[in-house]
N, C-alpha and C positions, 0 to 999 in steps of 0.2 A: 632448624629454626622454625617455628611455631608462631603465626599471630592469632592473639587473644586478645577478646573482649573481658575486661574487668568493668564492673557495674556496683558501685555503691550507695546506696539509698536513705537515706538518715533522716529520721522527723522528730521533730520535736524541737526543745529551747534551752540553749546551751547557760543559762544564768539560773532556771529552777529544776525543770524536768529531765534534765540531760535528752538523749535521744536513743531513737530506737533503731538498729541497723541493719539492713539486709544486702547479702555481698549474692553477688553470681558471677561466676567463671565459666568461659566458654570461650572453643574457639570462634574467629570472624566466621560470619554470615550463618552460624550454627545455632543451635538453645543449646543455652546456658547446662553446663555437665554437672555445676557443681554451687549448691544452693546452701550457707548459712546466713545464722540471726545471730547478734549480738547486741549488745548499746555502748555507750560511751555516756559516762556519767555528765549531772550537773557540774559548772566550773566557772563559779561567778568571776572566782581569780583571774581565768584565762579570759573571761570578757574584759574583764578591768586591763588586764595587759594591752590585750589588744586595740582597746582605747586609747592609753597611751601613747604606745607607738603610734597610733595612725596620727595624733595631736603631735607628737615629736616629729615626726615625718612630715607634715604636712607645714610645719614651722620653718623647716630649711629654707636657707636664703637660694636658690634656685629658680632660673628662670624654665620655668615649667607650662606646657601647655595647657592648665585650667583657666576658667575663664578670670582678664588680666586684673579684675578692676578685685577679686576676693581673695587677693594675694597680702600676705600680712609680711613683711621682712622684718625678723629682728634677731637677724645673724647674731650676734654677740651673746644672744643668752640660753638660742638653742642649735649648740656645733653638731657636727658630724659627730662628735664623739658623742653625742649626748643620744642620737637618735642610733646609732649603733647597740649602745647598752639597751637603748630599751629594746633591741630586735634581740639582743641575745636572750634576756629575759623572755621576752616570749618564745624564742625557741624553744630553752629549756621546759617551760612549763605546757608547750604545748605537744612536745616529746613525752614527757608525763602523765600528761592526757591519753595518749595514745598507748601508752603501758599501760592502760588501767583493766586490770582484772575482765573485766565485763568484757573487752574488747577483744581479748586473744582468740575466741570464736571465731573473730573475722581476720584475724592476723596470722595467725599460725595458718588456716587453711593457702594463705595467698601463699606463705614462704616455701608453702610444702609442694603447691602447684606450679610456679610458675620457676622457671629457668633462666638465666642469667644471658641466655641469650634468644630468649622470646621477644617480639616485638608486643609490645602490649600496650592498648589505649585503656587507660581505669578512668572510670568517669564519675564524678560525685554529685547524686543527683537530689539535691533539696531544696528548698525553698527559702529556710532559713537563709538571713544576709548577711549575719556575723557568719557562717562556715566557708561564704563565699571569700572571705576577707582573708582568712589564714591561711600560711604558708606551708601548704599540703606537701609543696616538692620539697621539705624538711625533714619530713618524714624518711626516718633511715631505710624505709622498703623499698622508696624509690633512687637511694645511694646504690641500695647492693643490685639490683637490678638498673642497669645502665640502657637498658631500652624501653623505660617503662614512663609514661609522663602522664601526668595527671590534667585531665579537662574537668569544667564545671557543666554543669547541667540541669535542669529541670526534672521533678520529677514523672511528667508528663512527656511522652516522647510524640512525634507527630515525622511521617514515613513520606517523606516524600517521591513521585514520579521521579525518576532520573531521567535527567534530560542533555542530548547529546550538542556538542558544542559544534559549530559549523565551521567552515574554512580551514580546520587543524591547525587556527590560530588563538592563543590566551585571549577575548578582549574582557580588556580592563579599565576603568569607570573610574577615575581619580578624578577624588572633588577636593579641591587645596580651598581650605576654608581661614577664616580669619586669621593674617598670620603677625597680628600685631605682636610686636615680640618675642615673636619667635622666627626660625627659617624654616618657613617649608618648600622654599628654593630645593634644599639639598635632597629631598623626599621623591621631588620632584626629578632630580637629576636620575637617583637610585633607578626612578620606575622606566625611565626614558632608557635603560642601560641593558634590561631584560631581553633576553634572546626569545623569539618566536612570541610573543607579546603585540596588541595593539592599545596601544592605553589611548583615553581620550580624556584631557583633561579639562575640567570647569575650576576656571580660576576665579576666588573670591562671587560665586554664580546667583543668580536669584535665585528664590522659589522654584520658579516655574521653568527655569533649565535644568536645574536637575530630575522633576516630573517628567520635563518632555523625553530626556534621556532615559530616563528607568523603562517606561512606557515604549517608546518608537526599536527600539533593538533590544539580542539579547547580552548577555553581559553574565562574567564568569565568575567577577572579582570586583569587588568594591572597595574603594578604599576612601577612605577621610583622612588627611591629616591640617590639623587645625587647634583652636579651645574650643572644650568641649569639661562637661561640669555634670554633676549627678542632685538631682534635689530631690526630698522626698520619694526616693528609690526612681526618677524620674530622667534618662538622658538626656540633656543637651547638646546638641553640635553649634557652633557658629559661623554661619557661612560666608559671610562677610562682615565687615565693622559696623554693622545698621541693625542686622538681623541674625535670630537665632530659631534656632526648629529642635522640635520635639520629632522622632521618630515615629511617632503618632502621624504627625501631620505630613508626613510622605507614605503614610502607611498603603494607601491605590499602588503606590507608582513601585514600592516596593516588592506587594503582592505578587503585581504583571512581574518584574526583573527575578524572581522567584520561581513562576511561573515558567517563566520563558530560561529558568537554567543558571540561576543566581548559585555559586557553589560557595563564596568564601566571601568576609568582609573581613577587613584591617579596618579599625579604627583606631589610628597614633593620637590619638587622646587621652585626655586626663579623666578619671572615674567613668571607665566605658562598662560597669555591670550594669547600670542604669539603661545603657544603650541596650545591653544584653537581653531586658527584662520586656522591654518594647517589642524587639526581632523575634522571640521565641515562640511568640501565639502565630507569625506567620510563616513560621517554617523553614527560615533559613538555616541549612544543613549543617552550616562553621562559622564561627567567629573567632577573631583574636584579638580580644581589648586588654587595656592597663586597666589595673585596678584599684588606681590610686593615682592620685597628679604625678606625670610622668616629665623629668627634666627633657629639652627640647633634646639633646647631647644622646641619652638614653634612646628617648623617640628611634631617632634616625641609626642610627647603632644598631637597634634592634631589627630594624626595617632590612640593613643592610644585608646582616647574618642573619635572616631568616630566608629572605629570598634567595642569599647565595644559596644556599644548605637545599631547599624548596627546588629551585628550577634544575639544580644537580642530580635531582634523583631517590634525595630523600622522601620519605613522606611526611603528611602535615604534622606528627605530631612530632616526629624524631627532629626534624626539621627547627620546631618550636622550642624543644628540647634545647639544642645546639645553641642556639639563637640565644634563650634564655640563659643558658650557662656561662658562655662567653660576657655576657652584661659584667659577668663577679669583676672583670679586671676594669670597670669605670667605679667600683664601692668606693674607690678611696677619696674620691670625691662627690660620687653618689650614691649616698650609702640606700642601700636593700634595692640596687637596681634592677638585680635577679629576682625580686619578687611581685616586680609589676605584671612581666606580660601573661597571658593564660588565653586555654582555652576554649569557647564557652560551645556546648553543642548539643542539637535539637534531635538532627537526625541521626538515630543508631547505627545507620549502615555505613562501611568502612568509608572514610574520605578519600577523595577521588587525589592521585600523583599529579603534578605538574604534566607530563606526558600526558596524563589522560583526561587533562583541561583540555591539552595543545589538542590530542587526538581524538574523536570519540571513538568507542568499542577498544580503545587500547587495552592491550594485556593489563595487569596490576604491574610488572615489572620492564618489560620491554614496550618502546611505544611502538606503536600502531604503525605501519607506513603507507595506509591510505588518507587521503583528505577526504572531508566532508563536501557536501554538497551544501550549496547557501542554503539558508531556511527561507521562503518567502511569507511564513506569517508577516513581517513589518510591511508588506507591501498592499496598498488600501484595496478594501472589497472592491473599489470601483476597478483599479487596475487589473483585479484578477478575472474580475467581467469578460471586462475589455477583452482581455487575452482569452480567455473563450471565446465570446463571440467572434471574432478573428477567428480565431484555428477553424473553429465551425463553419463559419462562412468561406474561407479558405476549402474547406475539403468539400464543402458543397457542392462549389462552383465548377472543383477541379471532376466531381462527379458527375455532374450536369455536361460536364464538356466531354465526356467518356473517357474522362484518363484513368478512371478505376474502371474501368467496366471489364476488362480483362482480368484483371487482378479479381475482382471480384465473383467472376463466371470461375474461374483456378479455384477459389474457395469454396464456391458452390458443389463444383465437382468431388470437391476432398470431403465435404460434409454428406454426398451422396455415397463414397466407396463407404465411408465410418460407421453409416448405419447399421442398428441391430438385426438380428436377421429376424425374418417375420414367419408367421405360423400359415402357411399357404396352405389352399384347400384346392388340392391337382386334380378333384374332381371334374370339375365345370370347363377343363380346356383340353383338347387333344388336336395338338400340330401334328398335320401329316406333313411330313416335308417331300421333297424332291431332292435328293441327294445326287450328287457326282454318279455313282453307283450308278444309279436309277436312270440318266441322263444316258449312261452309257450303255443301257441294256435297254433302254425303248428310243434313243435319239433325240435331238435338240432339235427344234423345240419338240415337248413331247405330245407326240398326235390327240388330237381330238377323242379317237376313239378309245384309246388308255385313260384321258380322265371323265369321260361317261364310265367306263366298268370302274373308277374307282368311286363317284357318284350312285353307282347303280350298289356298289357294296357297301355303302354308308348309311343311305335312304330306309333301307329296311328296319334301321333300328332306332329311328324317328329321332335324330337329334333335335335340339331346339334351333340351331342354325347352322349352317353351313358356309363361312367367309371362303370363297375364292380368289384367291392373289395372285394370279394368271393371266395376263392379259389375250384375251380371246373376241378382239373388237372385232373379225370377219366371219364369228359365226353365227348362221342363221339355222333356225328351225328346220329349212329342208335340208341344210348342211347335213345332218346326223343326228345321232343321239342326244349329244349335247348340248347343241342347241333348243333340245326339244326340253329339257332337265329346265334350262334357263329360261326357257319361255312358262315352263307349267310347274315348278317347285317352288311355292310361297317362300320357304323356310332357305331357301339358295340363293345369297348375294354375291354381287361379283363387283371385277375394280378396274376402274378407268385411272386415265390420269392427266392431269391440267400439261396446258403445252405453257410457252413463252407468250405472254401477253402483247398483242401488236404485232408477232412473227408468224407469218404464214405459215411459214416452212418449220416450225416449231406448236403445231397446233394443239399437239397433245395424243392421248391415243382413247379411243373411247368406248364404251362397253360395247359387248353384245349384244347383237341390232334386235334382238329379240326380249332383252332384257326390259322390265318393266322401271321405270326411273328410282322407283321407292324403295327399289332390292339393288342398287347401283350405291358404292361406295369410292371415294377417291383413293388412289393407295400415296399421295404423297405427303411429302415430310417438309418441316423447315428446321436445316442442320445451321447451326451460326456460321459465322466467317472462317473461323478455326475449324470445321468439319464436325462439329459435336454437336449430337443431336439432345439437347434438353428441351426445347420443349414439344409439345403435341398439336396440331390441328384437327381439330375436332369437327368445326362449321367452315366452310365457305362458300364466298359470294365468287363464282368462274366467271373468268371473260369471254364476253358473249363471242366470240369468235372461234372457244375451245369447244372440242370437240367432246371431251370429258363434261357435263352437265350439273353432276351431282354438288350436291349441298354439304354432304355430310360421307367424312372421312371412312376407311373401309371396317378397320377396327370400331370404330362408335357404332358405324350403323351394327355391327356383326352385337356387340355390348348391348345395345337395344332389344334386337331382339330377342337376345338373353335375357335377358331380366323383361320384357312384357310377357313371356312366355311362365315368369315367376312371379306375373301383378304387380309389377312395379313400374309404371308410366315416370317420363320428366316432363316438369313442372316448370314452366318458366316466370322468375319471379325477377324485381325489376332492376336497374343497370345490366341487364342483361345476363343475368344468373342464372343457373339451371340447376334444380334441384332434383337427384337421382336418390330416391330413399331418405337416408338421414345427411346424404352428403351434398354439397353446395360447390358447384365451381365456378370462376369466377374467371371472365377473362383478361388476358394479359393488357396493358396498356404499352403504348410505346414509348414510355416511363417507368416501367415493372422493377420492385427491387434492385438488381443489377445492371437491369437494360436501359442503354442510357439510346432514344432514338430511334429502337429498331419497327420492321415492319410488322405493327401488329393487327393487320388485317384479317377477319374472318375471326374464328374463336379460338383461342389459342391458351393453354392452358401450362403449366410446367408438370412435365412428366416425373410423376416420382417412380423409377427404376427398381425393381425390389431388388434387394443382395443375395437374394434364391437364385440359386441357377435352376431350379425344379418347377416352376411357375406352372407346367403344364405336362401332360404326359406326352412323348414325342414317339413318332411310328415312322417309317417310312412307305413311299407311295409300294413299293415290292410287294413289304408285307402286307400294307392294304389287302392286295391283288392275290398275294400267296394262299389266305386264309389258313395262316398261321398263326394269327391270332387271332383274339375274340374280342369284339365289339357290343357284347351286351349292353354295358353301361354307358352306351350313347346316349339314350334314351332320357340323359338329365345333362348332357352336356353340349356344350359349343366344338364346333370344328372351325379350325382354320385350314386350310392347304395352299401351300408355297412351297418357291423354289428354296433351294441351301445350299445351290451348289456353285461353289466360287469360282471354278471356271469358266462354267459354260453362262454365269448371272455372274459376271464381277460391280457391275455398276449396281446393285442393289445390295451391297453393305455398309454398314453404317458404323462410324465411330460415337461411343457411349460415354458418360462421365467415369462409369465402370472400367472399362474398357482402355478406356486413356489415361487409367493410372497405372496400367499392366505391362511388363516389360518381355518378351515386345508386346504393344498396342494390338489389344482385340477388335473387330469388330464384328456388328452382329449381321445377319439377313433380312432381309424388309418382313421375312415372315415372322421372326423373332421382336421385329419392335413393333409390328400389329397386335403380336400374342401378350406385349410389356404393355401397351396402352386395357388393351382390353382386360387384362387384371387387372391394374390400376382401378377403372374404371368399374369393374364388378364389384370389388372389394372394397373400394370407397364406399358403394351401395349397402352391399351386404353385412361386412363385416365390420364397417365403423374404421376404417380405415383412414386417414388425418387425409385431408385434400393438401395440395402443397400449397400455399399462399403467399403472398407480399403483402407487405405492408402499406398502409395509404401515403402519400407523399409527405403527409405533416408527420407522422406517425415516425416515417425513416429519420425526418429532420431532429423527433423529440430524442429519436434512442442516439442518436451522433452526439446532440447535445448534452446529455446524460454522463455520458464515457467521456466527452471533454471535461464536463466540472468535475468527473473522478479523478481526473489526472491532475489537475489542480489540487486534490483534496490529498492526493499522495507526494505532496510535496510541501506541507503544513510541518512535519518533525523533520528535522533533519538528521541525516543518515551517512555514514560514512559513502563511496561514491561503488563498492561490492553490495552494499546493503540498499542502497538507492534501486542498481540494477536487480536484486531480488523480489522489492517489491515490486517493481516496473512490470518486471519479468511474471510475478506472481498474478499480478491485475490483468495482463494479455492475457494468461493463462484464464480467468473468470470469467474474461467477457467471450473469449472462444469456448471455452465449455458452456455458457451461459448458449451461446448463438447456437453451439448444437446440441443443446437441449430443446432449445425450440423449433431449429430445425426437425429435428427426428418427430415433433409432434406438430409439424404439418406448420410451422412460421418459418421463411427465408428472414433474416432480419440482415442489415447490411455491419458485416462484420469488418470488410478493411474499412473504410471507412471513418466506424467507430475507431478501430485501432491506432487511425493516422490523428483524428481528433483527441484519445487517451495520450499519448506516444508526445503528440505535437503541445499540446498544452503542457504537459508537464516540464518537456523540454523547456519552453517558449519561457515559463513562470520562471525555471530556473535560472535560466539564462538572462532575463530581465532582474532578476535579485542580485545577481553576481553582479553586473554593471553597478543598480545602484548601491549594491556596498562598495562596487571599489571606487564607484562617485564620490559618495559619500567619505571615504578612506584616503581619498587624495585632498579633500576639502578638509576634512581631518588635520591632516598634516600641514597642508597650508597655511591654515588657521592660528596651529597650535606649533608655528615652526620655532617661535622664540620663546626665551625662557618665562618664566613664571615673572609677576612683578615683585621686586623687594616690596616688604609691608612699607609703610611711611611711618 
């Protein structure tokens, strides 16, 4: 089984010029496979028939939904038999019509294409009002093919957005209009009967409730039943016994219901092509009007077997088919009942199944078994503020209080392992370490006179510095060698370190008593509460009671003198910035990005860690001493020398962001995070290397704010509740790619954060729409719990 699209195109005027024809065949959602031209002659005949019957027809004594006061009764002179004859006559001649020579172009192809058990929508799309009027399901193409129903159409087609239906419930929009003589009681009862439906009905309503309705929600299905009258190609409805409306004069509030997902109208009215001709410039997808005053008996009859047929499974047109065929068994009292209903349609693309009102993204054949997610378009710009600024101030607050601040250092760290690897220049560094080895073949600590000959073997090839990471606070000049290096080697710093502030017995340990203050660097670190060392101390202000003096970190100072030795001074520019080359750092507050409170005393920077493990060339103190290797290339380089040896030095290791995401948990040597500051720092200078930064306080608040009205703005279409979570899912994924993009080029931006503001908002909007619709859905029902009023 095969569905196709059938498309018939006809112009021209069926009393002089006859018309001109163009047929396409194709399957659904495809172009068209198979393209002829035909015409169908002039046939003033078939107008004059068709005149009359619609004047016999329109003569029955029938209480009929047109509007009541243009009703003419004069039973006795034109019976059911009368207006019978005249529909056979037209049959016959408009079967005639469709024999005619000119037309087998378009007729033969269809018989020869299409199969007896293809589901096929033929659509006939002109302009002409007499084509609209003729009984096309007469036509013996659509006897022999029993799945084939003919709609009418324009021949201007207009594509609307598809739009998904919310709650995996039908709502349905039942306006019960003027129902003086007639019952649209029972219309009513039909619609109240529907499985998986929310109908909302306006009984007898003004104006301005059914505006406010089209407008404020969306809505699947529209239905009128009421009088309703065609003048001058022009629809009427009557919505109550006062007032009548033009489909012009709801044309806003139709637009919006359109907009927002309008798929289908029923109008159980009399002469609805007129309604037809109104709805088509806005784009409504389906319609199903009578096309002629319709008895009240019919009306509801048809209403009945259509919906059953519709919410069974069918689709809309087979559905309409059923509906319309079943009518034949009321001819005998309403004659050409089968030839009212039709239907009329704008949008080319297949009509959406009952299932896949109920559901959105349902299959074509099986429904769907997720629900949708509410839509909060109906809920006012002020409300969805509101809910921003909430969530915002909510995660602010909870920021300010340090309850991300953990969360937020975890992310930090994960955006440090992810980094790209960078193009290091392993020139400018050579770590001599102190290895276990080494410990073990000259003794712990290792003497004095081992690291003057390792000094005495480095000296000669005039590095630009020398960092010592050694604590050697009891040697003096007449000591030995060493001390003599430390007292008269411009280019040789060495490291103290700060004690416990206020603690005697914790005062610190402090250089060598021969050391000049300005070649004196501190060697320590501030690791957070979790052991992890991000950031750097660069500057501090010691307390005066420490024995360690220095101002300035062991690694900085050693970086300093690397780079004066290359002409490059820092610059100190103002909030207390220091500018090295083309690079700027900026110290931490005790507000910084992530850090919610901490101690930001002294100058404090975030260390950015390179993902090189090769940052520097590495030797040990042995081969120093061996002369097993060569030291030429001093002569343009920094030395550092430390210990690395985790027995004999355990308390000077340190855990890294690197490090702490490695199973097991690395950590590094105090001479290894001197060697990570002091590239950082070189390479900042040198190589244009991104400084790490934070954002300013207002700054953090605007990028939260941002990602909350995002999450707000992904919950505007409604989505089934898989398809919610993809975008949800999609958008985390943007603003974390987003965070470490800017990350990698030197911005921390606050990523959970934003995430709990994206996350929370959307939650928050949807969960505020679901209340007020089922507020709204319980007042609904409340409201609407009794029946309809009899007309009077």
């Amino acid at each position: 089984m095969t569905e196709k699209l059938v498309t018939l195109k006809l112009e021209g005027d069926i009393a002089t010029t006859g018309f001109h024809v163009l047929l396409e065949i194709g399957e659904e959602g495809a172009r068209p496979d198979i393209e002829a031209i035909g015409s169908l002659p002039a046939n003033p005949q078939l107008l004059q028939q068709l005149q009359k019957w619609q004047d016999s027809y329109r003569l029955l004594d029938t209480p009929s939904r047109i509007q009541p006061v243009e009703i003419t009764y004069v039973g006795s002179l034109h019976t059911v038999d009368a207006c019978q004859q005249e529909a056979k006559h037209l049959d016959q001649q408009f079967k005639t019509w469709l024999q005619s020579s000119t037309f087998a172009s378009i007729d033969q192809p269809l018989r020869e294409e299409l199969s007896p058990t293809d589901t096929v929508r033929m659509v006939m799309r002109t302009t002409n009002g007499h084509l609209h009027h003729l009984p096309w399901h007469l036509w013996d193409l659509v006897d022999r093919y029993p799945k084939v129903e003919i709609a009418l159409g324009t021949p201007t087609i207009k594509r609307c957005e598809d739009r998904e239906t919310p709650q995996g419930i039908v709502k349905i929009l039942a306006i019960l209009g003027d129902s003086s003589g007639i019952d649209v009681d029972a219309d009513r009862q039909l619609l109240e009967t529907i499985p998986g439906a929310e109908v909302t009905f306006l009984v007898e309503p003004q104006r301005q409730q059914i505006t406010d309705q089209l407008w404020e929600q969306p809505w699947d299905l529209l239905f009128f039943a009421g009088h309703g009258r065609t003048e001058s190609g022009a629809g009427t409805i009557y919505i109550n016994p006062q007032e009548s409306l033009t489909l012009d004069e709801l044309k806003y509030g139709l637009r919006q219901a359109i907009k927002q997902g309008l798929q289908l109208a029923i109008f159980n009215a009399c002469d609805g092509l007129g309604l037809a001709s109104a709805l088509a410039p806005l784009g409504l997808p389906q319609m199903i009007l009578m096309r002629e005053p319709v008895p009240d008996r019919v009306a509801q009859t048809f209403l009945k077997y259509f919906l059953d047929a519709f919410v069974a499974g069918e689709s809309l047109y087979l559905a309409a088919r059923q509906a319309r065929e079943r009518l034949q068994g009321l001819e005998d009292r309403f004659p050409c009942a089968s030839w009212l209903p039709i239907i009329f349609q704008i949008n080319p693309t297949l009509p959406k199944r009952w299932s896949q009102l109920a559901k959105a993204d349902a299959a074509p054949v099986q429904p769907h078994r997720f629900r949708t997610i509410p839509k909060v378009g109906g809920l006012p710009i002020k409300t969805l503020l509101t809910i921003s600024a909430v969530v915002t101030a909510a995660v602010g607050l909870l920021r300010w209080t340090g309850g991300l601040q953990r969360a937020e250092l975890l992310a930090y760290d994960r955006f440090m392992r992810q980094q790209p690897t960078q193009t290091i220049d392993d020139s400018r560094l050579l770590v001599v370490e102190v290895t276990e080895a080494d410990v073990n073949t000259y003794g712990y600590p290792i003497p004095d006179d081992v690291l003057a000959q390792v000094i005495d073997r480095l000296l000669p090839y005039q590095p630009h510095v020398i960092g010592f990471d050694i604590a050697r606070n009891r040697v003096t000049p007449e000591s030995g060698p060493l001390g003599q290096h430390f007292q008269q080697q411009d280019n040789l710093v060495a490291v103290c370190s700060f004690g416990q502030a206020g603690d005697a017995n914790k005062s610190g340990i402090g250089p060598p008593s021969s050391m000049p203050e300005n070649r004196v660097g501190f060697g320590n670190v501030v690791p957070d509460p979790d052991g992890i060392l991000r950031r750097q101390l660069l500057f501090a202000q010691p307390d005066t009671t420490s024995l360690c003096t220095s101002r300035m970190s062991l690694a900085m100072l050693t970086a300093l003198h690397y780079l004066d030795a290359l002409g490059i001074q820092p610059e100190n520019l103002d909030r207390d910035r220091l500018q090295l080359g083309a690079a700027i750092f900026t110290p931490l507050e005790d507000r910084s990005g992530g850090y919610q409170g901490i101690d930001s005393r002294g100058f404090q920077t975030l260390l950015k860690y390179s993902p090189n493990s090769d940052i520097a060339q590495r030797i040990t103190l042995t081969e120093v001493l061996s002369d097993e290797i060569s030291l030429e290339s001093l002569e343009t380089r920094a030395v550092l020398l430390g210990m690395s040896a985790p027995t004999s030095n355990p308390t000077e290791y340190f855990l890294t962001p690197i490090g702490a995401g490695k199973w097991p948990q690395e950590t590094l040597p105090g001479i290894d995070i001197h060697a990570q500051i002091f590239n950082y720092v070189t390479a900042a200078a040198l190589d244009d290397l991104s400084v790490l930064q934070t954002l300013p306080a207002w700054s953090d608040g605007l990028w939260i704010t941002v990602w909350t009205l995002a999450g707000i703005g992904l919950t505007v279409k409604p989505r089934v509740w898989p398809g919610w979570l993809l975008s949800l899912g999609g958008a985390v994924i943007v603003l974390y790619g987003t965070s470490w993009g800017l990350f990698t080029m030197g911005l921390w931006v606050p990523l959970v954060p934003a995430a709990l503001g994206l996350v929370g908002t959307n939650v928050g909007a949807i969960a505020l729409a679901h209340g007020s619709k089922t507020a709204s859905h319980n007042n609904d029902t409340l409201n609407n719990s009794g029946k309809a009023p009899k007309p009077s």
